[in-house]
KESE-519752 format. One line per field, with one value per residue (C-alpha): y negated, z negated, x. Coordinates in steps of 0.05 Angstrom, whole numbers, plus 5000, padded with zeros to 4 digits. Example, Ala and Ser with C-alpha at 12.3 -4.5 7.8 and 13.67 -1.06 7.14 Angstrom:
# KESE-519752
north	[5090; 5021]
up	[4844; 4857]
east	[5246; 5273]
//
This chain:
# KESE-519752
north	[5519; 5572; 5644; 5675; 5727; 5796; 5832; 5772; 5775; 5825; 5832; 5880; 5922; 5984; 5976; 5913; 5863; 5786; 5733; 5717; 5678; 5738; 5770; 5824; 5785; 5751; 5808; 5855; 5902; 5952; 5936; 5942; 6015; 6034; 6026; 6071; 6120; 6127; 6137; 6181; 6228; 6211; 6231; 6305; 6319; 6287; 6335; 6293; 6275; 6217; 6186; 6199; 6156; 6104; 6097; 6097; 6047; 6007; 6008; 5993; 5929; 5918; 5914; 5856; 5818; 5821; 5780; 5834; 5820; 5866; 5880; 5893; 5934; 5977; 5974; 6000; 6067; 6073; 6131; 6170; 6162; 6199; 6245; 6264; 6272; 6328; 6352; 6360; 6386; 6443; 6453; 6465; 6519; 6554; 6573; 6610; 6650; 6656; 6699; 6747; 6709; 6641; 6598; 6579; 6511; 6534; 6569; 6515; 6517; 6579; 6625; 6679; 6671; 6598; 6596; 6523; 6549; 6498; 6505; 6500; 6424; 6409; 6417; 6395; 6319; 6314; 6324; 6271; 6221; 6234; 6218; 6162; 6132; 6142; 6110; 6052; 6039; 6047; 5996; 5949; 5957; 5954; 5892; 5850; 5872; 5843; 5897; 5851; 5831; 5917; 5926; 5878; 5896; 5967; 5947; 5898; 5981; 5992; 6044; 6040; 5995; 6039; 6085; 6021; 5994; 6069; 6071; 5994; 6023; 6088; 6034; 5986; 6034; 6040; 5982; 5979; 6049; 6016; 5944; 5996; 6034; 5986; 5943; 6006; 6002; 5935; 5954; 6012; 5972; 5921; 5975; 6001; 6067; 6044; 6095; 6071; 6097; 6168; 6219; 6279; 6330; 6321; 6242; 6251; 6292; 6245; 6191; 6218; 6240; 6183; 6138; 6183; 6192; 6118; 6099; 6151; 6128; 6058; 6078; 6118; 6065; 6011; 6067; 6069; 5995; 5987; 6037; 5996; 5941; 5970; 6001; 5926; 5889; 5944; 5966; 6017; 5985; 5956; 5995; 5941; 5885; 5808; 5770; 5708; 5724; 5749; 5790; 5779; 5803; 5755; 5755; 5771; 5828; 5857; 5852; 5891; 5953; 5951; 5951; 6007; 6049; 6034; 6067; 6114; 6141; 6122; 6159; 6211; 6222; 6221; 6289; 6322; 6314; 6284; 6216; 6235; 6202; 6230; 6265; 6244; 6284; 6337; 6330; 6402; 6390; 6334; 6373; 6428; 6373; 6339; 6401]
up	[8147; 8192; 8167; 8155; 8191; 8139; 8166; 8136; 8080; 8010; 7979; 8034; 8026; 7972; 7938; 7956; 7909; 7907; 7863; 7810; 7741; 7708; 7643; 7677; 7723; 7662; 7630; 7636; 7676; 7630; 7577; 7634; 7644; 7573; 7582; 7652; 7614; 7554; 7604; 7636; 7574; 7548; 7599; 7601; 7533; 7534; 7549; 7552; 7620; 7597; 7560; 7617; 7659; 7609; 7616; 7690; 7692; 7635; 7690; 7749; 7710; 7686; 7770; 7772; 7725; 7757; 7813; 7856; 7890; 7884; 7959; 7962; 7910; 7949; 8004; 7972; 7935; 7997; 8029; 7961; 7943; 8008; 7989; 7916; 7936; 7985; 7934; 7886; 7928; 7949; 7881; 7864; 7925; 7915; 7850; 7852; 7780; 7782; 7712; 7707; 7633; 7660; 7653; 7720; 7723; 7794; 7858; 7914; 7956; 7914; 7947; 7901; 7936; 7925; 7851; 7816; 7752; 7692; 7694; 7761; 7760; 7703; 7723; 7790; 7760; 7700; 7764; 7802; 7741; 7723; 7796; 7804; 7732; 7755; 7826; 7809; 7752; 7796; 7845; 7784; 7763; 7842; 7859; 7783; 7788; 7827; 7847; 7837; 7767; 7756; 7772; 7722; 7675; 7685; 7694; 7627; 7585; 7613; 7671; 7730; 7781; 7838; 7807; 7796; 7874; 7894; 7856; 7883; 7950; 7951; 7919; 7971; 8024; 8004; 8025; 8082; 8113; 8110; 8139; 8196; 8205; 8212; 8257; 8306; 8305; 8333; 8383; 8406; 8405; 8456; 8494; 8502; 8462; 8398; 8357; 8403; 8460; 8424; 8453; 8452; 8410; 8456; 8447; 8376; 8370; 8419; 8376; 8313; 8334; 8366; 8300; 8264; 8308; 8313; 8237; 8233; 8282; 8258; 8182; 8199; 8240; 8176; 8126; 8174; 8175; 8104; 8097; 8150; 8116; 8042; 8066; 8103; 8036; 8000; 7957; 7896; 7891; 7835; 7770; 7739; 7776; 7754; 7767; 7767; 7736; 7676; 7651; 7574; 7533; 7503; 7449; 7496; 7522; 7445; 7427; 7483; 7477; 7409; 7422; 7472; 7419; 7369; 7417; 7442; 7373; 7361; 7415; 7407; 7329; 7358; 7410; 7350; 7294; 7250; 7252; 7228; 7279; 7333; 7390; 7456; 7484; 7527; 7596; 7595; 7539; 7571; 7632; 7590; 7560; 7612; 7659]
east	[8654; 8674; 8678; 8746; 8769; 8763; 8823; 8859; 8831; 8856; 8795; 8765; 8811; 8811; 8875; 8906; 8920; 8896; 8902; 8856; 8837; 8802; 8823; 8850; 8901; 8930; 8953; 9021; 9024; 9046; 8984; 8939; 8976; 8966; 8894; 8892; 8932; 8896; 8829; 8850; 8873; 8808; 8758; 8782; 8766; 8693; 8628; 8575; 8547; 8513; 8579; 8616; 8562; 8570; 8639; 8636; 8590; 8629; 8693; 8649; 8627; 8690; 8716; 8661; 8691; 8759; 8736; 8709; 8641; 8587; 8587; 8663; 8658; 8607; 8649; 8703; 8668; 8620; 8668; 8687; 8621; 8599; 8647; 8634; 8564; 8586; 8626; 8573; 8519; 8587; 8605; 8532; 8516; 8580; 8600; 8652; 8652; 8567; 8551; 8495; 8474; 8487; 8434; 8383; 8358; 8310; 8314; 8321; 8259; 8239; 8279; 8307; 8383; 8386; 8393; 8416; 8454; 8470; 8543; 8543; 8508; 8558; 8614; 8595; 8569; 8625; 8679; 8633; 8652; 8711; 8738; 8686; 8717; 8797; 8783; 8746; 8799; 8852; 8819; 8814; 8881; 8923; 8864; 8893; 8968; 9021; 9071; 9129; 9107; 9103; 9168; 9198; 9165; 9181; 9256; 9240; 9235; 9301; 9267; 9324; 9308; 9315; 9255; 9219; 9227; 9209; 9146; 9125; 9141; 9088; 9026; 9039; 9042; 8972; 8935; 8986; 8962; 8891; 8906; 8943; 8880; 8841; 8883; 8881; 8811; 8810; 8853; 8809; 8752; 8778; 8803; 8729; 8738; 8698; 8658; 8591; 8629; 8637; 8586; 8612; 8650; 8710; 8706; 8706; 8761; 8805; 8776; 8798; 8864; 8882; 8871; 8905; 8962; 8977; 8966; 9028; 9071; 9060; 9062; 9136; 9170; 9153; 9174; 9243; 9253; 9241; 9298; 9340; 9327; 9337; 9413; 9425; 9424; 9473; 9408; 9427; 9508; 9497; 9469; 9441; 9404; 9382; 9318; 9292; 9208; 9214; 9152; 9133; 9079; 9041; 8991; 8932; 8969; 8984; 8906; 8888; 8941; 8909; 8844; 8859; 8892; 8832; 8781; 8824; 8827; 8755; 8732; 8769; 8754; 8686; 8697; 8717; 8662; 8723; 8671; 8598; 8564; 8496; 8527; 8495; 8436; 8443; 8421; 8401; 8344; 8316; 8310; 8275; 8232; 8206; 8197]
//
């Protein structure tokens, strides 16, 4: 059978969606927002290092289930993950409110003026998760949810359509910016200026530039023709609008918002002491532990 061409296909890209028979696809949109919400509220006001990796490991097994391979799901955290790890190793060097009574984990190489301080390596790894845990559940959530179907059902809790279609818009600008990108790649490539062909630091800056340049040209003249097109069919004259899908909750969609809530509040209980359960471990006594 003969190999489909990738840059046809969704499911290489980050945030594009694709259809799917997972548990995920089958429910609302708006459940499936409850859930991202409630996440996100929830990882600021966690401490632990090690819940935060389980969590972020939950949600990267969770994307697995959703119909997303284990090498496109590499694929798509390959490049923040190259980034957080810069970030971290940054964030780590360069504190920027040091404290003579802060704690020092070692001096890098043994040198007295590279000093690793605790908070330092905390803050630097809970950041690491935290933006590790909203990225791969926003991959799960734009990869399971048609933007059509989160419109109506935004327009179903009486939000005004034209704040619905302008929201749709900026997510599926995103994939679209990428499919560009990439498509200008191609296009360099044939034209013999691939990134083999870049040997120099004036190569890679013409490289660079010129990708970027192009993805906004092309990015700007769809963004106009949308809005050509948008003005063309009288968008906005009515204030109400009618369509034809009709997005329902159903009972699956129910258990789940309330299962959401119920850890939410769980977990939440849990930050502060109100349920008398073992807090996790610190990272910091193991360290002193084992070394």
């Amino acid at each position: 059978m003969k190999k489909r061409n990738e840059y046809l296909d969704n499911k290489v890209y980050t945030f594009a969606y694709y259809p799917g028979n997972s548990f995920m696809h089958k429910l609302n949109p708006m459940s499936k927002f409850l859930f991202l919400l409630l996440l996100t509220i929830l990882l600021f006001f966690i401490k632990s290092l090690i819940f935060l990796s389980i969590i972020t490991v939950s949600i990267l097994l969770l994307a697995l289930t959703c119909g997303i391979s284990l090498r496109d799901l590499i694929r798509k955290l390959k490049y923040i993950i190259i980034i957080l790890i810069f970030s971290v190793i940054l964030n780590i060097f360069f504190n920027a409110i040091p404290q003579t009574q802060e704690q020092i984990l070692f001096y890098l190489f043994g040198l007295k003026f590279l000093p690793i301080r605790r908070l330092a390596v905390y803050y630097a790894m809970k950041a690491f998760f935290i933006i590790m845990t909203l990225y791969s559940s926003s991959i799960i959530y734009t990869n399971t949810t048609y933007m059509k179907d989160f419109v109506y059902s935004l327009m179903n809790l009486k939000i005004p359509y034209k704040f619905s279609f302008d929201f749709m818009v900026g997510i599926r600008y995103l994939p679209l910016i990428e499919k560009e990108a990439k498509t200008i790649a191609l296009a360099q490539k044939a034209r013999g200026f691939g990134r083999k062909k870049v040997g120099s630091f004036k190569k890679a800056y013409n490289f660079i530039f010129e990708r970027l340049v192009s993805t906004l040209i092309s990015i700007l003249r769809k963004a106009e023709i949308t809005s050509i097109s948008m003005e063309n069919r009288c968008f906005g004259i009515y204030k109400t609008r009618t369509n034809i899908n009709k997005i329902k909750f159903k009972k699956n969609d129910v258990g789940f918002m309330l299962l959401s809530i119920i850890l939410f509040i769980f977990i939440l209980f849990y930050q502060f002491k109100v349920i008398p359960l073992p807090s996790f471990p610190s990272l910091y006594l193991i360290y002193t532990t084992i070394f």
